[in-house]
N, C-alpha and C positions, 0 to 999 in steps of 0.2 A: 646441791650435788647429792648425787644419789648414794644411798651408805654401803660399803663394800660390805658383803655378804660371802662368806665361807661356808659351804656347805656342813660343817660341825655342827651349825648353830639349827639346823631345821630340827626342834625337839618340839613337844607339846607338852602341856604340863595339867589338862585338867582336873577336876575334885570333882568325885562323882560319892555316890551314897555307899554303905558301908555295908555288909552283913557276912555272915561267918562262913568260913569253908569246910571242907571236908578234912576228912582227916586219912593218911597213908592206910592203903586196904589191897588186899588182893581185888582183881579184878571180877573175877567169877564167885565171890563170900552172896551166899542166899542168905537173905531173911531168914532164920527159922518158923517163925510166925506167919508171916506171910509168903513166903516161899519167890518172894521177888530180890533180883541183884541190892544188893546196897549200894551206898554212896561211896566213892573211891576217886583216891586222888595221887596221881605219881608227878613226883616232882623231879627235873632235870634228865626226864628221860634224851638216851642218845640216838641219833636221828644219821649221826656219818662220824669221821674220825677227827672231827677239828674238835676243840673245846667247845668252841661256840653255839655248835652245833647240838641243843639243845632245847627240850621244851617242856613245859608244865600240862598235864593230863588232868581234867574236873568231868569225873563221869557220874550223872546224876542217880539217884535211886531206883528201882524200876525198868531201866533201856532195856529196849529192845531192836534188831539190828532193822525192824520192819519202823520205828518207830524217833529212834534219838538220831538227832542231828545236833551238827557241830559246829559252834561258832570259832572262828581264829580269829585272836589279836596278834597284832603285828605293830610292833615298838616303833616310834622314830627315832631322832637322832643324829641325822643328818648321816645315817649310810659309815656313819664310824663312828657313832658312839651309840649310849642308848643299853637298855635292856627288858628283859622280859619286866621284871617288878615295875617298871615303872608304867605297865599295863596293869597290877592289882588290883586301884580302882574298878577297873571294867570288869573283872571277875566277879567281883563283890556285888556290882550292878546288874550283872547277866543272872546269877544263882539268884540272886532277890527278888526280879521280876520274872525269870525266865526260867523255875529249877527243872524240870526238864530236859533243857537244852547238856548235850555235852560240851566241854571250850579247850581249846589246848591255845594257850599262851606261847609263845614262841620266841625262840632268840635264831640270828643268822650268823654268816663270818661278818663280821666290821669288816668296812675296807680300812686298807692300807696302802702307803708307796707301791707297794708289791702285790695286792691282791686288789682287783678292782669288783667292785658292786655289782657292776650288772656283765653279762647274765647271771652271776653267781648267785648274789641273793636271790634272784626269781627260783631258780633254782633247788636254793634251801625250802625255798615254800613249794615246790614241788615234792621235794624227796619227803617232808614233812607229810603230804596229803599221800604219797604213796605207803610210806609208813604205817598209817593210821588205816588207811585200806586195808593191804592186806592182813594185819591185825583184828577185820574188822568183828569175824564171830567171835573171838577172845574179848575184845572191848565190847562186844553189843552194841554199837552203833552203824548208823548206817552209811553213805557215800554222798552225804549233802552236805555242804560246807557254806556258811556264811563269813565273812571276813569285817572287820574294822578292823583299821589302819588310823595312825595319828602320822600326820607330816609327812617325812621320810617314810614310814612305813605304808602310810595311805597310797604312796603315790607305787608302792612293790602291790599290795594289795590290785590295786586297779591293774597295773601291767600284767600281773599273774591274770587276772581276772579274762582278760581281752587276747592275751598274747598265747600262754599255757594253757589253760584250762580248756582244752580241745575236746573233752568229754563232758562240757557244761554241770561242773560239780558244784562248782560255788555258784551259789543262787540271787546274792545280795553283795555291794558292797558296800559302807560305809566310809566315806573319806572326807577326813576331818584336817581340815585346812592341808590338804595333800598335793605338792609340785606335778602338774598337768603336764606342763608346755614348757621345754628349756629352750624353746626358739625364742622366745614371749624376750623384746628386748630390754626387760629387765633383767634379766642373766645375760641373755646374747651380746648386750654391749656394757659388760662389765668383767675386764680383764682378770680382775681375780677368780671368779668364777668361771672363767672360761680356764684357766688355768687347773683349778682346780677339778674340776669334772674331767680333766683329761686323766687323772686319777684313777676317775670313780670308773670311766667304761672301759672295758674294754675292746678295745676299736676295730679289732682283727676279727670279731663276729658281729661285727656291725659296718657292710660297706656303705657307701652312700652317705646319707645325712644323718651320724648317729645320734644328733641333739633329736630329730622328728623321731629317730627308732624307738627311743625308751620313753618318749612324751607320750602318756597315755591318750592325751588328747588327738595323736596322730593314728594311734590304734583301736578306736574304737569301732565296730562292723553289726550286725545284726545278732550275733551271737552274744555281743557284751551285756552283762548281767545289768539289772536295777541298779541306781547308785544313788544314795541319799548323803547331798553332800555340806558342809558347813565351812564359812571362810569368814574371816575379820577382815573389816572394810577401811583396816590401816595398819594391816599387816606388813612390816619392814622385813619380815624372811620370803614370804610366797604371797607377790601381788594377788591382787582380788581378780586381776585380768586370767589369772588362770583358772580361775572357779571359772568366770563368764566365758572363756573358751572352750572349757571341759563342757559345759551347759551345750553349748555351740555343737561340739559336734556329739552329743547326746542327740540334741532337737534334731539333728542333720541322719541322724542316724535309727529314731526312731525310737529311744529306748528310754522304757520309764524311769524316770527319776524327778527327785528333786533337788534345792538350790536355796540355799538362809544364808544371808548375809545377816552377821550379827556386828555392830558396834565394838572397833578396838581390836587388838592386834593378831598371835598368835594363838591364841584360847586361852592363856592363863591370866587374861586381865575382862573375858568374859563378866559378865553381871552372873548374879546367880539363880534368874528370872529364867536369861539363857540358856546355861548350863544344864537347867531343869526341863527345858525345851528340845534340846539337843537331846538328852536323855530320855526325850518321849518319842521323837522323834524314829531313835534304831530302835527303839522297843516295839514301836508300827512296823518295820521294814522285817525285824525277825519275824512276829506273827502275819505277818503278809504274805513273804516271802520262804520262810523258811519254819514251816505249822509243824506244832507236834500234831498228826494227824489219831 
């Protein structure tokens, strides 16, 4: 019998490499020396009026608005838990390999009884990217945005990615074992998560088939960005059948990407062979995809 699955539980938990941050700065402080921006970092910046609604700013030394781009992580969780910190690893990994890059880490509203996930969180990751726009001469960065997403977040990532992003800003996605397909009847014939996801959508902007609406798998078109994606091949939260469907209609769709299947479950029982590979992995797709030029 198949294990009932609650949406709560779609979390990631990887271990990634370690290295220092910045420290609280105005934004526009020069070098004296060099006469270039310094490093600066705001934490818990507000994005709208909910608490949640919140995110962490890493602007590297040097940007320039002709020049820095910007990566977004986006937490899982299962769409009601979850937070920014528990993307820190990937901060620590981007500034080490990538200091150039700018990154804003992010939190959205959790759903609730009363407040459902989508379109809402797509949403928060929109109002985030307009935020950071039009800030963009104050920040010195520019309007290119990279995303990884873990789980829950992966699968807001790709929907933004395909659905929002009508001005093709984000360039790459990264989803790291991220819910594709809620038709896939490993959900669709398990009552508790059919129960549950009636939670999560909101159904009254979504007629028709809303499990196909938010399945990124069902939104993918010629405009959907690169996607470099990672899944465990005994995964009990998000079968592997949805990596090989997302794949599907990538192939079907024409769009580059790639597809690892690694050994073992949700990411946090990964090998550290893996992990290491995973982490080489989006460090290709940013200098691929998203060049400090």
């Amino acid at each position: 019998m198949k294990k009932i699955v609650l949406p709560v539980v779609f979390f990631c938990s990887l271990t990634f490499l370690l290295a220092s941050c910045s420290s609280d700065d105005d934004a526009t402080i020069e070098n004296p020396d060099t006469g270039v921006l310094e490093a600066a970092t705001f934490l818990n910046v507000s994005y709208g009026d909910h608490p949640d609604q919140k995110y962490d700013l890493y602007l590297p030394e040097g940007r320039t608005t002709a020049k820095t781009k910007t990566i977004m992580l986006v937490h899982g969780g299962g769409w009601t838990e979850g937070d920014k910190e528990d993307m820190t690893n990937f901060v620590e990994l981007i500034q080490s390999l990538h200091p150039n890059h700018a990154i804003v880490n992010i939190n959205y509203v959790l759903s609730n009884v009363t407040t459902p996930a989508f379109p809402n969180q797509f949403l928060d990751i929109d109002a985030v990217i307009e935020k950071l726009n039009s800030e963009q001469e104050e920040l010195q960065i520019s309007q290119d945005y990279g995303m990884i997403g873990t789980s829950a977040g992966a699968h807001l990532a790709l929907m933004y990615d395909s659905v929002y992003d009508t001005d093709d800003q984000v360039k790459f996605v990264a989803n790291i074992v991220g819910p594709t397909d809620f038709t896939d009847p490993f959900y669709a014939d398990d009552p508790a998560f059919e129960f549950a996801f009636s939670f999560l959508i909101d159904e009254t902007q979504y007629p028709g088939n809303a499990a196909e609406a938010v399945s990124p798998t069902y939104n993918v078109h010629p405009d959907t960005s690169p996607v470099v994606m990672f899944y465990g091949n005994q995964d009990p939260l998000v079968p592997l059948s949805n990596g090989t469907s997302m794949e599907t209609s990538l192939n079907n769709g024409q769009i580059s990407h790639s597809f690892t299947v690694y050994e073992g479950g949700h990411g946090d029982d990964w090998s550290e062979t893996d992990r290491l590979n995973l982490q080489q992995q989006i460090s290709d797709y940013i200098t691929q995809y998203l060049p400090i030029d």
